[in-house]
C-alpha positions as CSV (number, residue, x, y, z in Angstrom):
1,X,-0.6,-9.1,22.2
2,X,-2.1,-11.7,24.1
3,X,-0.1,-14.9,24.2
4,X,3.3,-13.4,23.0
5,X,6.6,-14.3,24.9
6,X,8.5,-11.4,23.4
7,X,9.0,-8.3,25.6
8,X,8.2,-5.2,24.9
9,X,10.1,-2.4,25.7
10,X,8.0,0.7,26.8
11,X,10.0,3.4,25.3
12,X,9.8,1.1,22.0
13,X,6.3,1.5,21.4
14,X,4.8,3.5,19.2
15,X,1.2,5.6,19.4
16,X,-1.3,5.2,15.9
17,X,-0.3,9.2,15.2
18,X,3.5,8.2,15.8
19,X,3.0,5.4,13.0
20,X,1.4,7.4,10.7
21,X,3.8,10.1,10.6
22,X,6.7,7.6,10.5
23,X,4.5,5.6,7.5
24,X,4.2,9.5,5.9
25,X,8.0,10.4,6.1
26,X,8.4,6.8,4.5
27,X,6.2,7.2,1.9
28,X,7.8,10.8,1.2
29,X,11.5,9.5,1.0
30,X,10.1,6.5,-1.2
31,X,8.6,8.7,-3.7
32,X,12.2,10.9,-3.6
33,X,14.0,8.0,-5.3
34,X,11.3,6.2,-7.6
35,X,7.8,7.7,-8.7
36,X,4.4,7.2,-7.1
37,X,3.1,4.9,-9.7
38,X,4.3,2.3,-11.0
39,X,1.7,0.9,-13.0
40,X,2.7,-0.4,-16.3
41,X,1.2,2.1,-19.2
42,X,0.3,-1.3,-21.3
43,X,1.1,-5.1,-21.5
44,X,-0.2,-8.2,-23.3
45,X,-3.2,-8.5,-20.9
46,X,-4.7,-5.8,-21.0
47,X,-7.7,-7.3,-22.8
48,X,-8.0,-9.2,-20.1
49,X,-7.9,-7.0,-17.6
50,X,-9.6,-3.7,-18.9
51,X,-12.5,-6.2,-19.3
52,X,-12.6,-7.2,-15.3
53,X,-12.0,-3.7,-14.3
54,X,-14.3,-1.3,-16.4
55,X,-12.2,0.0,-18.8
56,X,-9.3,0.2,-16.8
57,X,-6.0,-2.1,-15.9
58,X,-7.2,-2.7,-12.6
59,X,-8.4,-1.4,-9.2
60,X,-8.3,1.9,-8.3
61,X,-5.1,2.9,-5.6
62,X,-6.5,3.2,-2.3
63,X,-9.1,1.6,-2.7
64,X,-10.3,-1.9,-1.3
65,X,-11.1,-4.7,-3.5
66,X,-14.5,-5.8,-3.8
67,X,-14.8,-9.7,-5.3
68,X,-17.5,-10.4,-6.8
């Protein structure tokens, strides 16, 4: 990073693959303890929000968000 004053230790940094399969394992134990999903079923907006989102309560997961 240009313009930092922290060091960085070599043996400390990590390679995009090295990431990824931490961010996997993560993800894995996360979803061990407390479901994928956690999108309410129904609340009081969902007028609201079914109308901004085609029918549904909002965005798709993993997917980015478009403004119009």
């Amino acid at each position: 990073m240009p313009g930092t004053t922290l060091p960085i230790e070599p043996e400390r940094r990590l390679t995009w693959e090295q990431w990824q399969a931490g961010r996997a394992e993560r993800r894995r134990l996360g979803n061990m303890v407390a479901r994928a999903v956690i999108r309410r079923e129904e609340s009081s907006s969902d007028a609201r929000l079914r109308a901004s989102f085609d029918g549904e309560r909002g965005p798709e997961f993993n997917k980015s968000f478009e403004a119009t």
